[in-house]
C-alpha positions in Angstrom: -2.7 2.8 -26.0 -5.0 5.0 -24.4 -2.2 8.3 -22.7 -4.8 10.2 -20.1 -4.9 12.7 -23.0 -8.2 15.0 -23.5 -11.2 13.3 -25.1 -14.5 14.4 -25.9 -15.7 11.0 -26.2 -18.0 10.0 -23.4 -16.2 7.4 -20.3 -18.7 5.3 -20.9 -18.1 4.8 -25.0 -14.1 4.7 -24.6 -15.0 1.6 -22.0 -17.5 -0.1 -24.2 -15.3 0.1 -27.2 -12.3 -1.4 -25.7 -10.2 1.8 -26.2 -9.2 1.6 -22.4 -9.3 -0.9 -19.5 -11.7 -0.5 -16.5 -8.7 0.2 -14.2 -7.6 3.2 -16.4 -11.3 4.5 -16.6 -10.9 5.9 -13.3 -7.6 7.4 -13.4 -6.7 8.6 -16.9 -9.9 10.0 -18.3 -10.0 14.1 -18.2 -11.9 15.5 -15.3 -10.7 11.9 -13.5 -7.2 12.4 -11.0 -4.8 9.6 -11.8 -3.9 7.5 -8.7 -0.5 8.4 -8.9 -1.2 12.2 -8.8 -3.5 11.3 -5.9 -1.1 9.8 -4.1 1.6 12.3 -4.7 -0.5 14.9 -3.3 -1.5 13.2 0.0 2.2 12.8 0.4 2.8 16.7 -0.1 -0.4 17.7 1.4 -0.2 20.7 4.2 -2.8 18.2 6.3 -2.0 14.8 7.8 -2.9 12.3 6.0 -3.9 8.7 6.3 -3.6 5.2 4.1 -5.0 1.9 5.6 -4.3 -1.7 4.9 -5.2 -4.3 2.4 -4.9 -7.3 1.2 -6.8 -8.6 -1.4 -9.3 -7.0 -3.9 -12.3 -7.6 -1.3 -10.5 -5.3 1.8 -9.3 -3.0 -0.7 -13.1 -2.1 -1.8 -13.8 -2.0 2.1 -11.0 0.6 2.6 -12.5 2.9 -0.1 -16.0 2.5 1.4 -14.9 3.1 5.1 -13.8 7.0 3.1 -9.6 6.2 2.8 -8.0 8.0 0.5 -5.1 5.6 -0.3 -4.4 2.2 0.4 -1.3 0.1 1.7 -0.7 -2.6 0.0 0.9 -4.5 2.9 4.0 -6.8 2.3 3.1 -9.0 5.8 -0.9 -9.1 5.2 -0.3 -9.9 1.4 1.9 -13.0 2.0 -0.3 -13.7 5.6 -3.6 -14.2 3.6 -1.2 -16.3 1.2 -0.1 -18.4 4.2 2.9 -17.6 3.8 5.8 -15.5 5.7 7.0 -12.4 6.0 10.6 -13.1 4.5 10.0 -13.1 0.4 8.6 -16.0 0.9 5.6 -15.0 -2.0 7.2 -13.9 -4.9 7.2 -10.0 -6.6 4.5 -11.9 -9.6 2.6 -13.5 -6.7 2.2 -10.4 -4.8 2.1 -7.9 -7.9 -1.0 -10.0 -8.7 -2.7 -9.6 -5.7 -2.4 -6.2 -6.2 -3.9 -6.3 -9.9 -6.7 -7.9 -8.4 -6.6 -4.7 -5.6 -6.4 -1.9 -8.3 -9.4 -3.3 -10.2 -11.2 -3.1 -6.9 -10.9 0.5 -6.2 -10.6 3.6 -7.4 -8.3 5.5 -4.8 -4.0 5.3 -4.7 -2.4 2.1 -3.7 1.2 2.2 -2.3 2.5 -1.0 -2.1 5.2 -2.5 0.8 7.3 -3.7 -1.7 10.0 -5.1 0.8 13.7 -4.4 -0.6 12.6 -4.4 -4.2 12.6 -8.1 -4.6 16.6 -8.0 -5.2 19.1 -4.9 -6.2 18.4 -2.4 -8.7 17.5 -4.2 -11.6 14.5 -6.4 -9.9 13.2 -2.9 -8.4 13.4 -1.1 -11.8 11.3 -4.1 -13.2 8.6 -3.8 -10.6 8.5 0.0 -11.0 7.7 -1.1 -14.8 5.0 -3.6 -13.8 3.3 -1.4 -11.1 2.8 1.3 -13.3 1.0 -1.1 -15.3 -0.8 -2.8 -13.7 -2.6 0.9 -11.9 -0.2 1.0 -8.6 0.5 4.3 -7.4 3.6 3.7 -5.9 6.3 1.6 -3.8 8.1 1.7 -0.6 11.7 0.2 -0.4 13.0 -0.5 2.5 17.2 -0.6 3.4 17.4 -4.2 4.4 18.9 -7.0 2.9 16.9 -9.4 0.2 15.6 -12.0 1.9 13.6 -9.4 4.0 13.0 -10.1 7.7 9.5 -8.2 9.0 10.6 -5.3 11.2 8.5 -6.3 14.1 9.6 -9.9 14.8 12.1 -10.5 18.0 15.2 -11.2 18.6 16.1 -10.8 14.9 19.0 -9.5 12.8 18.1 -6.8 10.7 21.1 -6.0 8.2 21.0 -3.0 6.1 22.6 -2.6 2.6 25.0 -0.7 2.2 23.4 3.5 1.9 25.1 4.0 -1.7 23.5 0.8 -2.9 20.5 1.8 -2.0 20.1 5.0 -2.6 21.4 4.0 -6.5 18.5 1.5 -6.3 15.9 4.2 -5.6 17.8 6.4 -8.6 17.0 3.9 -10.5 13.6 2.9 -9.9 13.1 6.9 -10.5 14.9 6.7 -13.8 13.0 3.6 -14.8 9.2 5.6 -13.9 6.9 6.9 -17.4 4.8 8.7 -15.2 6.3 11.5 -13.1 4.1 11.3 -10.3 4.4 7.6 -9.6 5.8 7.7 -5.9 8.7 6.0 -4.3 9.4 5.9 -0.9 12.6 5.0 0.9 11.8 3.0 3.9 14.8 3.6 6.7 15.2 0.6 9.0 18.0 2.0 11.0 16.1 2.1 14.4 15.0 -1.6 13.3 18.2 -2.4 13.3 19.6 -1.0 16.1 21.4 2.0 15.1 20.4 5.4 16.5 19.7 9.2 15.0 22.9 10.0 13.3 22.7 6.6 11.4 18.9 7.2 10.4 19.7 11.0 9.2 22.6 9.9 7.1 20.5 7.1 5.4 17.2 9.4 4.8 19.4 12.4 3.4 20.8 9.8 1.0 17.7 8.4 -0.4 15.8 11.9 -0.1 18.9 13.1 -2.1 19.1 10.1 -4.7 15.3 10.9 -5.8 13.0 9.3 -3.4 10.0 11.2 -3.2 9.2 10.6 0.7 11.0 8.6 3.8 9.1 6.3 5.4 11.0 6.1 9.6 10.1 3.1 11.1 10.5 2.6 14.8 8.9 -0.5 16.7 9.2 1.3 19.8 6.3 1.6 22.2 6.6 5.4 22.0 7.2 8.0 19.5 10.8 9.0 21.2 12.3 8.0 17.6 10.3 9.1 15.5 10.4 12.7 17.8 14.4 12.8 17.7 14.0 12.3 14.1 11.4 15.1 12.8 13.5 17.7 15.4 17.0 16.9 13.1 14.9 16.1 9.9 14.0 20.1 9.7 11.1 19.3 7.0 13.6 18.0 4.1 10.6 16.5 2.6 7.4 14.4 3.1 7.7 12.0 6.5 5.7 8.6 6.2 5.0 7.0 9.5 3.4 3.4 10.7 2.2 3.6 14.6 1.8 0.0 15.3 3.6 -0.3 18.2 3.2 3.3 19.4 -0.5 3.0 18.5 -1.6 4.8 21.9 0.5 8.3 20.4 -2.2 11.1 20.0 -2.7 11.2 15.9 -2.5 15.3 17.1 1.3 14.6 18.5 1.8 13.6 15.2 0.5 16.0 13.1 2.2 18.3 15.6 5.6 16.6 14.8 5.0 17.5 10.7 4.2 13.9 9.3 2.9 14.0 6.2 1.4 10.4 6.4 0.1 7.6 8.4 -0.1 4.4 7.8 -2.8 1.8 9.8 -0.6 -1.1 8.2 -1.8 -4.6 9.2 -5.5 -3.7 11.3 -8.1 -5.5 8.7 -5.8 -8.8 8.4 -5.6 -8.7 12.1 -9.3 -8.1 12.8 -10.1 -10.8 9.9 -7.6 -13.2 11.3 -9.8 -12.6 15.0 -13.2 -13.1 13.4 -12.2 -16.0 11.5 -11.0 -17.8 14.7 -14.2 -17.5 16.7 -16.5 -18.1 14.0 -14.4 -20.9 13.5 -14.2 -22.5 16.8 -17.8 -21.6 17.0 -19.2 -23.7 14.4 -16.7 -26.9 15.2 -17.9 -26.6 18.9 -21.7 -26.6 18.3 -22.1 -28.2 15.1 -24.3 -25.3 14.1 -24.5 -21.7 13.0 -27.4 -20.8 15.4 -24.7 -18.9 17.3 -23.0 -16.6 14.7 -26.0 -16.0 12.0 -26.3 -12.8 13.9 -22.6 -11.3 14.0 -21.6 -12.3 10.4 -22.3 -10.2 7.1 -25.2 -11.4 5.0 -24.8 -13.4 1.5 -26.2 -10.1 -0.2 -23.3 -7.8 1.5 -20.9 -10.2 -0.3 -22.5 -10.4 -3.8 -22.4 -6.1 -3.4 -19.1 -5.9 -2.4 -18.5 -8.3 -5.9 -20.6 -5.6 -7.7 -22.9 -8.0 -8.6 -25.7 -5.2 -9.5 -23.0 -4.3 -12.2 -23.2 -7.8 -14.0 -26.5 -8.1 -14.0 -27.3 -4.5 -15.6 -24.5 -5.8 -18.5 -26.9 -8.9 -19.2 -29.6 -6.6 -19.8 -27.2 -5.3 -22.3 -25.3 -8.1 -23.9 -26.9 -11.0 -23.5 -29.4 -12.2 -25.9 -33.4 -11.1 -25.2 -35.2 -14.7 -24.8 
């Protein structure tokens, strides 16, 4: 198996040979930062930085073109474009291969919403395994109990496990990594779930202590007021990962000022698909035509080159048989 070690063979001959998969081209090769390493150093970066959601292998080229950095690898817009909800409702293997499909795509850092781990210790550990192969560069747990119920529904009950369980499961998933800069990020829900600052700080300490390489403080506040008690007892104990949805109208300065390390724009393409999908939608049932949305769609050919399709047909040139 190909191990990111030094070559002097040309990219290009190691592909063609079959010494290493596409996927791995881009991030093992010398001269060529592995994803994980990318990752990890957006996460310890001095600068604010910024990761924004996909979904399939389509939005996650889109991301990279729009000039991301990293990707999230969203548990709600993963099982949404599946249909299905928000509550484990897709399994790890259904979602895992979404995100082969989103690794393939791209060449930047994906860090996947990987709910509670998909059970205790032992299913995390296993998805560590299979992330790593598979190309992801990293996960996010959050302290809930498995089946997961999406932070930002109403009227909900939001139990936590217990901190010492948790934190073991991060251990673990840390213990179970091959490659040292694969990222895992403890997700604390205690503002979720109703508990305030005291409760939050004991449960990030715990995880921060137990391995996990950044803590992810969600809040679904309107404002930052959370997320501003937190950083102030916090005291920079490591990397702070943040996800504005609700408190979308904070200046991104405010929190750069605050010392977060990263940002996360976590469902915006599903929700903007979801919106264009509707009218075009309606559009077309309501005048039995597409006079009306020709104009305000992408073209056939903007699809075939998001597919790569100028890659195929430079291979035929190659491989298929001259007539």
């Amino acid at each position: 198996m190909f191990t990111g070690l030094r070559s002097k063979v040309p990219i290009k001959t190691l592909i063609s040979k079959g010494n290493i998969s596409f996927r791995n081209a881009s991030t093992t090769v010398a001269g060529h930062i592995k994803k994980t390493t990318q990752l990890k150093e957006m996460l310890n970066s001095n600068k604010l930085e910024f990761i924004m959601e996909a979904h399939s292998g389509i939005s996650a080229r889109i991301v990279q073109e729009a000039g991301f950095k990293g990707i999230w690898g969203s548990g709600l817009t993963v099982s949404a474009q599946l249909g299905v909800r928000d509550s484990n409702e897709a399994s790890w293997t259904q979602v895992t291969d979404v995100l082969e499909f989103m690794t393939d795509a791209t060449d930047i850092p994906i860090l996947l919403d990987a709910d509670t781990g998909y059970g205790n210790f032992n299913n995390a550990r296993r998805l560590v395994h299979k992330l790593e192969k598979i190309g992801v560069a990293g996960c996010c747990l959050e302290d809930k109990l498995f089946p997961k119920t999406n932070s930002l529904l109403d009227n909900r009950q939001q139990p936590l496990a217990e901190v010492e369980e948790f934190a073991l499961k991060i251990k673990a998933c840390k213990d179970q990594q091959m490659d040292p800069d694969f990222v895992v990020v403890a997700r604390v829900e205690a503002f979720i779930a109703g508990w305030g600052l005291d409760e939050a700080l004991r449960r990030a300490e715990a995880y921060r202590n137990a391995g996990a390489d950044g803590i992810l403080m969600h809040s679904k506040k309107s404002d930052p007021s959370d997320i501003e008690a937190f950083m102030k007892a916090w005291k920079n104990q490591g990397p702070v990962i943040v996800v504005p949805t609700n408190y979308y109208k904070t200046p991104t300065k405010d929190l750069e000022d605050l010392g977060i390390s990263l940002v996360i724009w976590a469902n915006h393409n599903l929700r903007a698909s979801i919106q264009a999908m509707q009218e075009v939608s309606a559009n077309v049932f309501q005048n039995q035509n597409l006079l009306n949305i020709q104009q305000n769609i992408v073209s056939v050919k903007e699809v075939f080159r998001l597919q790569r399709d100028d890659e195929l047909v430079k291979a035929e040139k190659i491989y298929l048989p001259k007539k």
